[in-house]
Structures are given as structure tokens and as C-alpha cells.
C-alpha positions, 0 to 999 in steps of 0.5 A: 378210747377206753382208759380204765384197765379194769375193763378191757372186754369189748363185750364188758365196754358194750354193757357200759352202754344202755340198750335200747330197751332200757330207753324212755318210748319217746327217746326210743322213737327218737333214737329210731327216726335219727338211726333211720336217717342216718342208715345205722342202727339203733346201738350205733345212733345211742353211742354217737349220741353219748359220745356228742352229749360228751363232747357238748358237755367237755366244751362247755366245760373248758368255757367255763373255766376260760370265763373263770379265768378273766379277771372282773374287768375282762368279763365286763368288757367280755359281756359288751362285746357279746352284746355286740357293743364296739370297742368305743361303746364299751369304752364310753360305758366303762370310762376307759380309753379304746385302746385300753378296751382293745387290750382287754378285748385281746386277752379275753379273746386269748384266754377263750383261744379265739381270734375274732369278736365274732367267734367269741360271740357264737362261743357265748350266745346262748349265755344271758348277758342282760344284766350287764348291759341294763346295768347303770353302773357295770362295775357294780355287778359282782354276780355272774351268770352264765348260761340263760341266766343260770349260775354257772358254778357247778354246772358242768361239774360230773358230781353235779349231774341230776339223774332220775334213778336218784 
């Protein structure tokens, strides 16, 4: 739903949105394969595709801010269980009892709004997790990575996007 006022016109909200000739050739022959196969056109496929890109980009910035939100022991014991690592597994690692674990593993769970180890797991797998488990000792590591590995900071900040025409 549009929330601007200053764009009320359904033909002013239509010109938001690129047309297909302003597309790469490689994206257009994509977006015309997809919009075949859906039985749509080209217009249409551009609008769902932009409204998925943000709906993508929206989660992964409610994530972010969920792993910004626990506390250094939270991710620690958060990275484990990523790294499919049991309760008494991580408890060992970290020198804590599993019922302390268990606790920590609830309010990670919480936070993230998930009610299994196995949500949580498909929420973060394709966040990089290696140097927390290779660790010698976990609790020196102060940088966290997110996603493959990058920095997560501005990642999924709208003034941090790249654009082409820049």
C-alpha cells in the first residue's frame, strides 16, 4: 500500500516502477522466462519481483537487529547451536552448566521470535559461523560476522545500498 500523500495517482504510482525497456537484456530475459511461466505480464512479474526483493530485505533486517539485540554470551552459545552443536556440547565448550545453556538458548530463541533450535538454524544458515566454532577459546572473539562472513553493520541499512547510476 502506498503511504506517501504526495502520490496518490495510480498512473503517478505505475511510473515508480521501472519498465521493462529501462531493464539490463539479461534481467529482461529473465523477467520474461518468469513472466511466462507464471502466465503474467511483464509489468506484473517486475512488481512481484520488487515486492519480494523487499520483503527479503525487510526479514533480513528484523535478523539483524534480533542478533544485535543478544547479549555476547547469547551469540556465542547462538553460533553453536547454528553449528548444530547440543546443549551439553556447547556447555563443555564454554564452561557453563546445560541448564545455564538451556536458558540461553531460550532467550535467543525469544528474541529471534522462534520456538525451535531447527528454525533458528534455517533463519541463520547462510550466516558464516566458522570462527566461532574453530575458536580455541570462544569468548575471545569480539567481532562479529553475519551473512557469509561479511560485516553485518550497514548491511541492511537503505542509505547503505549500492546503485550503478552512482
Amino acid at each position: 500500500m502506498i503511504t506517501n500523500p504526495q502520490i496518490s495517482n495510480p498512473i503517478e504510482v505505475a511510473d515508480l516502477f521501472p519498465r521493462p525497456e529501462s531493464l539490463d537484456l539479461a534481467v529482461l530475459d529473465e523477467v520474461r522466462a518468469l513472466a511466462e511461466n507464471q502466465g503474467c505480464a511483464q509489468e506484473e512479474m517486475i512488481v512481484r519481483l520488487l515486492r519480494q526483493a523487499l520483503h527479503t530485505r525487510r526479514r533480513e533486517g528484523q535478523t539483524y537487529r534480533a542478533w544485535e539485540s543478544l547479549s555476547l554470551r547469547e551469540k556465542q552459545v547462538a553460533a553453536m547451536v547454528c553449528a548444530g552443536m547440543t546443549g551439553r556440547q556447547i556447555a563443555a565448550r564454554l564452561v557453563l552448566s546445560p541448564e545455564t545453556i538451556k536458558t540461553h538458548v531460550r532467550h535467543v530463541l525469544a528474541k529471534f521470535g522462534l520456538n525451535s533450535r531447527q528454525a533458528f538454524r534455517n533463519l541463520l544458515a547462510d550466516w558464516d559461523f566458522s570462527r566461532w566454532i574453530t575458536a580455541e577459546n570462544p569468548m575471545m572473539i569480539m567481532d562479529l560476522s553475519g551473512p557469509r562472513g561479511k560485516k553485518v553493520r550497514n548491511m541492511y541499512d537503505p542509505l547503505e545500498l549500492e546503485c550503478e547510476s552512482e
